[in-house]
C-alpha positions as CSV (number, residue, x, y, z in Angstrom):
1,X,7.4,-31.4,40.7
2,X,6.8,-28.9,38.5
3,X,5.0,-25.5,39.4
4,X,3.9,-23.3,36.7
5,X,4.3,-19.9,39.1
6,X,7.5,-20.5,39.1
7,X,8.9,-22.5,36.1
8,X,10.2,-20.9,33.3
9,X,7.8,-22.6,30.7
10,X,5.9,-19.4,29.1
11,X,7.6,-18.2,26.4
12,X,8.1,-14.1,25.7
13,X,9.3,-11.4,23.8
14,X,10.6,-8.4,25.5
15,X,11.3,-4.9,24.1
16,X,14.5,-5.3,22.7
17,X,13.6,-8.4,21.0
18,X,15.1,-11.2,23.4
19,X,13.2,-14.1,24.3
20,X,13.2,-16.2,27.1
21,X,11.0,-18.2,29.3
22,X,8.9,-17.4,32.5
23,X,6.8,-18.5,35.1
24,X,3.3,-16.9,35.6
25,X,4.3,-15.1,38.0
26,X,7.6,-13.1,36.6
27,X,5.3,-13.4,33.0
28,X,2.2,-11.0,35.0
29,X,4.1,-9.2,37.0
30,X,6.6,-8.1,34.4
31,X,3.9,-8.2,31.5
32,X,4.5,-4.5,30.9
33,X,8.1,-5.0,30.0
34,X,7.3,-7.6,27.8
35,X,6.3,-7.7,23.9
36,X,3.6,-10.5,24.0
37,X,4.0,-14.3,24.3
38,X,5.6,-16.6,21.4
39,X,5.5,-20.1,20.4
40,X,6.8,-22.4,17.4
41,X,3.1,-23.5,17.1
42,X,0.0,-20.3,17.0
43,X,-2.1,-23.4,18.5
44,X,0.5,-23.2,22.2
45,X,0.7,-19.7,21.7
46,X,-3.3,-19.1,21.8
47,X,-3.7,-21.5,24.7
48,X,-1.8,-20.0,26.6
49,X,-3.0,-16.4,25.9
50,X,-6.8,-17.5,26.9
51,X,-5.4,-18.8,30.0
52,X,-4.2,-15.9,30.9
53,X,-7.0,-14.5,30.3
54,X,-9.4,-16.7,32.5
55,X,-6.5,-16.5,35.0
56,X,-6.8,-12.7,35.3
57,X,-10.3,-12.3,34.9
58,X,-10.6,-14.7,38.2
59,X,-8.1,-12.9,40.1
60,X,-9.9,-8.8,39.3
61,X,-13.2,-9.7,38.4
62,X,-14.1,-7.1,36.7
63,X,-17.8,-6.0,37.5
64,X,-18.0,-3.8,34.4
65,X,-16.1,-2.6,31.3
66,X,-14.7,0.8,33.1
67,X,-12.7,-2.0,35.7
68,X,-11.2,-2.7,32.4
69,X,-10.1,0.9,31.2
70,X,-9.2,1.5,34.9
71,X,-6.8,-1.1,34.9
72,X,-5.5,-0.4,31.6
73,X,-4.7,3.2,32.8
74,X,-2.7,1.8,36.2
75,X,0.1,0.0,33.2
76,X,0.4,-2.7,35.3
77,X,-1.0,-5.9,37.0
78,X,-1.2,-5.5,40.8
79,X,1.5,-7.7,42.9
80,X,-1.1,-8.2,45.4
81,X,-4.1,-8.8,43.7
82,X,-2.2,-11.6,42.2
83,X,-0.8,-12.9,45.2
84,X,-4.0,-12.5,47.4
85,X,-5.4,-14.9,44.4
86,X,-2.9,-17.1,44.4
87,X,-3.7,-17.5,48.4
88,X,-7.6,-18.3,47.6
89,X,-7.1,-21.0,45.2
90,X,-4.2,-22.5,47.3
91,X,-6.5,-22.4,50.2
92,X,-9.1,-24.2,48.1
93,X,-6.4,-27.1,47.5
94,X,-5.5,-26.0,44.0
95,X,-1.9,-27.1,43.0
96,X,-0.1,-25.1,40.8
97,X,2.2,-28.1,40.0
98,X,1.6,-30.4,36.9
99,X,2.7,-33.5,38.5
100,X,1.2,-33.0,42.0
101,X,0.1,-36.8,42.9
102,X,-3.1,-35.7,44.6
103,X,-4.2,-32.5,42.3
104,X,-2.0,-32.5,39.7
105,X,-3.1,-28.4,38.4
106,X,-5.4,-28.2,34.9
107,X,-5.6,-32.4,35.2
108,X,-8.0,-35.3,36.6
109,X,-6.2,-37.5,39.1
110,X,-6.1,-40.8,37.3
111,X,-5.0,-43.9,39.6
112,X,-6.7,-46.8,37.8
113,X,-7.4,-47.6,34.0
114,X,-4.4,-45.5,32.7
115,X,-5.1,-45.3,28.5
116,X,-1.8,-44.6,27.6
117,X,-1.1,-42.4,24.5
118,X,1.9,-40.7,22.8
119,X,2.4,-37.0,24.7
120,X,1.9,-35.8,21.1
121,X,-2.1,-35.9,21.6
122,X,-1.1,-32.9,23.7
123,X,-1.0,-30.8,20.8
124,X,-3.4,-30.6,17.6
125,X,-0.8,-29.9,14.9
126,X,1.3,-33.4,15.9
127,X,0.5,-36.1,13.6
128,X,-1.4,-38.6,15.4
129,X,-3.3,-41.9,14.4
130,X,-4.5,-41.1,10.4
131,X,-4.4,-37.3,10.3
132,X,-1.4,-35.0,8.9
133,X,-0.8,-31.3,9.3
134,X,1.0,-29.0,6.8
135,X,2.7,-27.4,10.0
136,X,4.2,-30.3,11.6
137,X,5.9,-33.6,10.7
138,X,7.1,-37.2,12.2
139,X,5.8,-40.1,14.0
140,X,3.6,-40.1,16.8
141,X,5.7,-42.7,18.5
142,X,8.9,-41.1,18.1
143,X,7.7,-38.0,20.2
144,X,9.3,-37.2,23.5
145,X,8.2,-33.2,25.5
146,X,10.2,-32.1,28.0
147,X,8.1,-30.8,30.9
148,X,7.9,-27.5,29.3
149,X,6.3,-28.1,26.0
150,X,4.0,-30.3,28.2
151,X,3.1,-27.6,30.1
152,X,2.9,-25.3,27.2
153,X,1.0,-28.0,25.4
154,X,-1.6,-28.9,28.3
155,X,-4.3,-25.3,27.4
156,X,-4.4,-26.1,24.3
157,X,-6.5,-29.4,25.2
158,X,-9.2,-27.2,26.1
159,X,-9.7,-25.4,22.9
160,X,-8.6,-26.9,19.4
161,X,-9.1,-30.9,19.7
162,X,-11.6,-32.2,17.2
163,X,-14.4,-34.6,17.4
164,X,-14.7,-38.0,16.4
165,X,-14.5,-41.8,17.4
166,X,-15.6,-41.1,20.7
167,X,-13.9,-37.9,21.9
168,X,-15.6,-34.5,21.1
169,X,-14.7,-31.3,20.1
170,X,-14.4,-28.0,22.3
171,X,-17.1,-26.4,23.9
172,X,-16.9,-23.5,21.4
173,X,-16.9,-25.9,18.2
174,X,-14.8,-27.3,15.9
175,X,-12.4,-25.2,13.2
176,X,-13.2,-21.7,14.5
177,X,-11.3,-18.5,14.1
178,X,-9.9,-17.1,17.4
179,X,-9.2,-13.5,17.8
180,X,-7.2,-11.5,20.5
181,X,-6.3,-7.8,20.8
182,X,-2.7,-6.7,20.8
183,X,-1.4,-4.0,23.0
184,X,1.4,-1.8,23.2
185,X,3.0,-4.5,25.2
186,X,2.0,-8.0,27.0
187,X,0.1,-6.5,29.8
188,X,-2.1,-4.4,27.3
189,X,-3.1,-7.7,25.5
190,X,-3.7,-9.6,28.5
191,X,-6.2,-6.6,29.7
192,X,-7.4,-6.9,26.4
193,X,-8.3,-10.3,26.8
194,X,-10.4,-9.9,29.9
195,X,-13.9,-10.2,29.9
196,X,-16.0,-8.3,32.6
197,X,-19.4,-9.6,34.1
198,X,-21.7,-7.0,32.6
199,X,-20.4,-8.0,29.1
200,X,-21.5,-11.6,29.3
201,X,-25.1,-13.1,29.8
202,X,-23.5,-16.2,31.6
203,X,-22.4,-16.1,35.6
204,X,-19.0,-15.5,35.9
205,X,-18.3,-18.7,37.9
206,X,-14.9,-20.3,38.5
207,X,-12.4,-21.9,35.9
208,X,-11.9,-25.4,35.8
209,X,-8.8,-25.8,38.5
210,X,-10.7,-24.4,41.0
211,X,-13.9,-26.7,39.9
212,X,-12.6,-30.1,39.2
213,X,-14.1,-33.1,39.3
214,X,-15.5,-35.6,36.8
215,X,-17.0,-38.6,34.8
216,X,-15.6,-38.9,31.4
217,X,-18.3,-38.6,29.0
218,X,-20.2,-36.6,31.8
219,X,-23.1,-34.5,29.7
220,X,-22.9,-30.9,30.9
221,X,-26.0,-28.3,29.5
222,X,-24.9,-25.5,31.3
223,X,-21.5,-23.6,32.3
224,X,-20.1,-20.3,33.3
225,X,-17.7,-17.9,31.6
226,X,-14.5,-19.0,33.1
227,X,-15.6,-22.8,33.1
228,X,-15.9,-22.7,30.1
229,X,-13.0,-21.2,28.2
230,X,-11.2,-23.8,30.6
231,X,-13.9,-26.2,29.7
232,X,-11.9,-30.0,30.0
233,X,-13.2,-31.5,26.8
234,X,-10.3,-33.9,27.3
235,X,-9.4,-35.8,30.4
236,X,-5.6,-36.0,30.9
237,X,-2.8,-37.0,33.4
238,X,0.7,-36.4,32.8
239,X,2.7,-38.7,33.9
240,X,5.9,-37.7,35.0
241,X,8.5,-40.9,33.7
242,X,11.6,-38.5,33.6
243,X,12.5,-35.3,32.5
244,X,11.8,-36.3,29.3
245,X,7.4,-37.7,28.7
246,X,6.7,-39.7,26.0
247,X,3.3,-40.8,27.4
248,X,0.1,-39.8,28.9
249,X,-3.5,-40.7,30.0
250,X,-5.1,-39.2,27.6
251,X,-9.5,-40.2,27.1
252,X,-12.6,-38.2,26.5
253,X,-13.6,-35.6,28.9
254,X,-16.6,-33.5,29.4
255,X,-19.7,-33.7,27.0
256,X,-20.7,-30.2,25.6
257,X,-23.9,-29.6,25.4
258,X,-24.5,-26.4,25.7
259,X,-26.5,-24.2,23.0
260,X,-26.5,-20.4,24.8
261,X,-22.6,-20.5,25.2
262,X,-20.7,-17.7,23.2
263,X,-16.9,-17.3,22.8
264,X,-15.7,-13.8,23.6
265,X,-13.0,-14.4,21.5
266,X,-14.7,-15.4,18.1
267,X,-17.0,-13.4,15.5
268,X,-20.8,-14.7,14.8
269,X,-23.0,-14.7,11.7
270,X,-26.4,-14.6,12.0
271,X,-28.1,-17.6,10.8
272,X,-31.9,-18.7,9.5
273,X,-32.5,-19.0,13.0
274,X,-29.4,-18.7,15.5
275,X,-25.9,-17.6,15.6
276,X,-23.2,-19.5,14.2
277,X,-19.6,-18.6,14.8
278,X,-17.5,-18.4,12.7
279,X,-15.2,-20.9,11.3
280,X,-11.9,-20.9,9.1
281,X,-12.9,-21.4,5.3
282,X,-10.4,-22.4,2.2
283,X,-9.9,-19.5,0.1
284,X,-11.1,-21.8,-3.3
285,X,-8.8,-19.2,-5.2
286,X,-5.7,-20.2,-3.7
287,X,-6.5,-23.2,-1.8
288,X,-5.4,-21.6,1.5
289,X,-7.3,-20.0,4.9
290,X,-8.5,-17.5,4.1
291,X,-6.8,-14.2,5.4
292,X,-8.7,-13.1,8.8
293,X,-8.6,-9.1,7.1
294,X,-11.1,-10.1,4.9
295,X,-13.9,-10.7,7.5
296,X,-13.3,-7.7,9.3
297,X,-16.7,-6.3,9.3
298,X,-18.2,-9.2,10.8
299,X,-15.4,-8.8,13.1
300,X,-15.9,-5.6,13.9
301,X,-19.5,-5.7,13.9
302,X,-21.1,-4.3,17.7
303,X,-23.7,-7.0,17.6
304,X,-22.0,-10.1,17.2
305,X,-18.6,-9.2,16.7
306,X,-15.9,-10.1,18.7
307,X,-17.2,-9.4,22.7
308,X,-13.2,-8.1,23.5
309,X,-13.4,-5.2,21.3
310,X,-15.8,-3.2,23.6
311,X,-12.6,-2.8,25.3
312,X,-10.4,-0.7,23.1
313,X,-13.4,2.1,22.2
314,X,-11.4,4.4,23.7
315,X,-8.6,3.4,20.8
316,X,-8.0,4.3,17.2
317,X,-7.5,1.5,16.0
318,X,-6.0,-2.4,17.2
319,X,-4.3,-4.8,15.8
320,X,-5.8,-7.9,15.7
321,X,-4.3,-11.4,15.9
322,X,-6.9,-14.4,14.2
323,X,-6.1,-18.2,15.4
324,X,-7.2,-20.8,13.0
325,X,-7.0,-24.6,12.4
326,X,-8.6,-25.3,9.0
327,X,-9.3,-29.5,9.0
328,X,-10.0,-30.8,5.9
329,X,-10.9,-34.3,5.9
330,X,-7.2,-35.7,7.8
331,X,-5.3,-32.7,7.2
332,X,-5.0,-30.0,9.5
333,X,-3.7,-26.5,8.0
334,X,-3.2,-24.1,10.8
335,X,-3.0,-20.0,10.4
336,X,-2.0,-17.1,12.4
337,X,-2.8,-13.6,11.1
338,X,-2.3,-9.8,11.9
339,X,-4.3,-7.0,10.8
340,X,-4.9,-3.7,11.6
341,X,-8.9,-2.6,13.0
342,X,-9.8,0.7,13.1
343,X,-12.0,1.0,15.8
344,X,-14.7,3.0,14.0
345,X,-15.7,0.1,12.2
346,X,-17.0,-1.4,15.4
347,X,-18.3,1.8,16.9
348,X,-20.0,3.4,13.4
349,X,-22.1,1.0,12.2
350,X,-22.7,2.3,8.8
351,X,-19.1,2.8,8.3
352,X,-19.0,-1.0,9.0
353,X,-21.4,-1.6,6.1
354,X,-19.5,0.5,4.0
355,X,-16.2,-1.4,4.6
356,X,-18.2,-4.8,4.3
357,X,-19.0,-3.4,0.6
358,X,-15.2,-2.9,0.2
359,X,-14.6,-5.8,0.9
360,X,-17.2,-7.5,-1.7
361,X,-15.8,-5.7,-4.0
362,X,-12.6,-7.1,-3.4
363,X,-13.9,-10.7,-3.6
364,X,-15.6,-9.9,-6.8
365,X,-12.8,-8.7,-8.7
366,X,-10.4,-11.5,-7.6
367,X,-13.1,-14.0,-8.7
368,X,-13.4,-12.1,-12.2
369,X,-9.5,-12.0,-12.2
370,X,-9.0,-15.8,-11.7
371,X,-11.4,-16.9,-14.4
372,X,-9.4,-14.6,-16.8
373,X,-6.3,-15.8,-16.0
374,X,-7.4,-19.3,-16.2
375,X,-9.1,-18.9,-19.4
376,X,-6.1,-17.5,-20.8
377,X,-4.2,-20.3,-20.1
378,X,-5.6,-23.4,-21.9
379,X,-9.3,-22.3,-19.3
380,X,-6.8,-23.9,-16.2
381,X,-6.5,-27.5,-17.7
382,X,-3.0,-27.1,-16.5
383,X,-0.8,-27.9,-13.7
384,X,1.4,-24.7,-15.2
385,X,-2.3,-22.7,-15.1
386,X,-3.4,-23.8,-11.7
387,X,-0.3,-22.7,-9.5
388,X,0.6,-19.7,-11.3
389,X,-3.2,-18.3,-10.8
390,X,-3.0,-19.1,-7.2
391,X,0.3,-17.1,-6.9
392,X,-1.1,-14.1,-8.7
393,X,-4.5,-14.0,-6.7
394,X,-2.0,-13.9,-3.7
395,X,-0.5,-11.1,-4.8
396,X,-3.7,-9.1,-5.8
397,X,-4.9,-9.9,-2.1
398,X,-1.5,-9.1,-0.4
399,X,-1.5,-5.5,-2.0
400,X,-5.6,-5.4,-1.8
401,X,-4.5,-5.6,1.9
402,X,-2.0,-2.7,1.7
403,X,-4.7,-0.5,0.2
404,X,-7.0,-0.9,2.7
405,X,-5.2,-0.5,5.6
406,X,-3.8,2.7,3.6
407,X,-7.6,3.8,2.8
408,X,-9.3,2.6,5.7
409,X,-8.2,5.2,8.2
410,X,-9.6,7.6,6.0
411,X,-13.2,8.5,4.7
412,X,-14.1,5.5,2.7
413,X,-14.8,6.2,-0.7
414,X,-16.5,2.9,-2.4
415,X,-16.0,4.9,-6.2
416,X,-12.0,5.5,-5.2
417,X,-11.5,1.5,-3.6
418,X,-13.5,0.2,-6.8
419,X,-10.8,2.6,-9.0
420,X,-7.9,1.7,-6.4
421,X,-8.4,-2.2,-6.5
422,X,-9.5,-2.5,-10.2
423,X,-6.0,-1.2,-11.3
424,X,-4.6,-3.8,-8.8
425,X,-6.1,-7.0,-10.7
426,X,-5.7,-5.4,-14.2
427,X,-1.9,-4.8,-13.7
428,X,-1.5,-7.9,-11.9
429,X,-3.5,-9.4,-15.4
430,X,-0.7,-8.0,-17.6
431,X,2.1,-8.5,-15.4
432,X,0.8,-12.2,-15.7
433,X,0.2,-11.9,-19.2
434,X,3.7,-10.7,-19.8
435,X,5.3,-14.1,-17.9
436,X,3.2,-16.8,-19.6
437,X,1.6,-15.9,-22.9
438,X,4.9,-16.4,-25.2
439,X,2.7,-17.9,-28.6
440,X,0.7,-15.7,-30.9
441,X,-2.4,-18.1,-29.6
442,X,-1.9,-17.4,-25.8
443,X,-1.4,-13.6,-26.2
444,X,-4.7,-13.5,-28.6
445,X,-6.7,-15.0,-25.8
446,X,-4.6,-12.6,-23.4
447,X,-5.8,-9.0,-25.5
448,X,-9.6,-11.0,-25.4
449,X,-9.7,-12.0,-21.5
450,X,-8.2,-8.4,-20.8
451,X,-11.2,-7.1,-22.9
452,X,-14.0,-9.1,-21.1
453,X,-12.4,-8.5,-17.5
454,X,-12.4,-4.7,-18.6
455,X,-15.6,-4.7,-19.8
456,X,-16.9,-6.1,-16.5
457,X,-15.1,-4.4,-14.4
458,X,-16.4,-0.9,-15.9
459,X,-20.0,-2.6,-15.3
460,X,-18.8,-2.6,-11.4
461,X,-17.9,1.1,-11.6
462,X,-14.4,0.6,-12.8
463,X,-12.8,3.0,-15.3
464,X,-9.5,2.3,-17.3
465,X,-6.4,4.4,-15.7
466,X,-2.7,4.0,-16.5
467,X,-2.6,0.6,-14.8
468,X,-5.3,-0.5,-17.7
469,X,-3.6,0.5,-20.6
């Protein structure tokens, strides 16, 4: 037996920077005390948020976007809203216990034709069969959870498995970037999270414990909201062995087929002919995700930005958290990110386009700094050229980063960022030039790189300050 009201599995912060674990129930009730929820892996730590989130938004239902700012202004989740919700879906047979025999909760009952598998399919970033993760290492068959990480491990099922031989990926696709507000505290973020009726074009429906039921491989073409951020794309059974599991059932679920659905919780692009949400991309620069700040405009953007943020208009800004597994053939590089979003971007739309040219500009001039760099050093025929560029194009994005959020709260000025963010790679282009070019040939092609980047950089509305001389 193990019931998730009451279990301490949920791991949180609270205000003086403690962390412990809690059941739903303490975790809701208490959200207002609390910091926000943590986990060794972003994956857990996301699944869990979006939970929540369906969790909540089941329990208030909230008919319209001022439901939202209402609760928001009460600081707190209501005891007996939550417990009067609890009630329904106890009177509808839902178990809140992962190991109930005859509903075990978030699971299919599986009696016959157990496929066993190690409990580290549970999670994405464990190693299993052929793939490899730069976040996680060790043998699939070495893995033992206690009933706690299982539990912490079952939502992300829902979300982040990939496709392939037979099993298919999420309802919402495969490598996207997922995005959640953060509050002033835990219940701030959860409120955040919520997602009322008028702001979807889908029925609101149920969430999948309280609509359970059936075949694997089962084509579906339709869902609701909540049905589908709990969407079973994976059929699993935990089986309880000990306190320690080390197995599972663990085979296909539910066939997505579903072109109208859109994740509240993820940006879109607009395509040739549909939307196309987007995914986490390599940064060819430094051979790393991509940093989330950088797609703030499409973000941000009221059309087919991120649904969640029509709930902090009445904000300055947010801070926004980005969750990310980038799979690249058998690896699996997984990113959480912070930034800060004023919310003006998403409310002015031509201050949108303005930061979205900020943001080009940026992109331009770290493209114009790495071939400089690498044509300084032998044109990057070496391993020596190769890793110290990618260093030094981190650097020019870490402080590009600093600048904006340091200009962006302001009136944007695209003359002062070009100025701003030019120094940045020119200084970072001598600072480099300073560590590596030590013969007379390497600093000649230094002073003639410098020149070309200058020259184009003046081209882009550049003009040489201190930081260029």
């Amino acid at each position: 037996m193990y019931n998730l009201l009451t279990e301490e599995w949920i791991r949180a912060t609270s205000k003086d920077g403690t962390s412990k674990e809690y059941g739903i129930l303490d975790l809701i009730l208490n959200s207002q005390e609390l910091l926000g929820i943590t986990d060794d892996s972003p994956i857990i730590e996301y699944g869990i948020y979006r939970f929540l989130f369906a969790f909540l938004m089941d329990a208030y239902q909230p008919e319209t976007v001022f439901d939202i700012t209402e609760l928001l202004e009460r600081g707190s989740f209501d005891a007996e809203v939550i417990h009067n919700y609890i009630t329904l879906c106890e009177g509808e047979g839902v178990s809140f216990d992962i190991f109930d025999q005859a509903n075990p909760f978030m699971q299919e009952t599986i009696k016959d034709d157990i496929k066993r598998k190690s409990v580290a399919a549970l999670n994405p970033i464990v190693p299993t069969g052929t793939s490899r993760t730069f976040f996680d290492h060790g043998l699939e068959n070495t893995r033992s959870f206690s009933k706690a990480e299982a539990a912490r491990a079952l939502f992300s099922t829902t979300i982040f498995p990939r496709g392939g031989s037979g099993y298919y990926a999420c309802i919402s696709g495969e490598g996207l970037v997922f995005n959640i507000l953060m509050g002033k505290n835990l219940f701030e973020t959860l409120v955040f999270g919520m997602v009322s009726k008028s702001d979807t074009h889908l029925d609101y429906g149920k969430p999948y414990w309280r609509d359970k039921g059936f075949a694997p491989k089962e084509k579906r073409v339709d869902t609701t909201l909540l049905y589908g951020l709990t969407f079973p794309i994976r059929q699993v059974n935990l089986l309880e062995e000990s306190e320690e599991l080390t197995t599972i059932h663990f085979a296909p679920g539910l066939n997505p087929s579903i072109e109208y659905w859109r994740d509240p919780y993820v940006a879109y692009q607009q395509g040739k002919d549909k939307l196309y949400p987007m995914r986490a991309s390599q940064d060819q620069s430094t051979g790393a995700l991509k940093s989330q700040w950088r797609n703030i405009s499409t973000i941000a953007k009221k059309t087919d930005g991120i649904l969640i943020l029509r709930n902090a208009v009445e904000k300055e800004d947010v801070r926004v958290v980005s969750y990310a597994i980038l799979v690249n053939n058998a690896i699996q590089n997984v990113d959480r990110s912070e930034f800060l979003l004023p919310i003006c971007i998403y409310t002015d739309e031509s201050k949108n386009e303005q930061v979205q040219e900020e943001i080009q500009k940026c992109e331009e001039i770290a493209s114009l700094l790495r071939k400089s760099m690498h044509d300084t050093l032998n044109r990057g025929k070496t391993k020596v050229a190769d890793s110290a560029v990618r260093d030094y194009i981190f650097r020019y994005y870490n402080q590009c980063e600093t600048a904006f959020n340091e200009q962006i709260t302001g009136t944007i000025d695209i003359d002062s960022w070009m100025l701003l963010v030019g120094d940045i790679a020119v200084a970072g282009f001598n600072d480099f030039v300073d560590k590596y070019c030590i013969d007379s040939d390497r600093i000649a092609e230094a002073i003639k790189q410098r020149n070309n980047m200058c020259i184009k950089l003046g081209k882009m509305g550049w003009k040489k300050t201190t930081a260029g001389n």
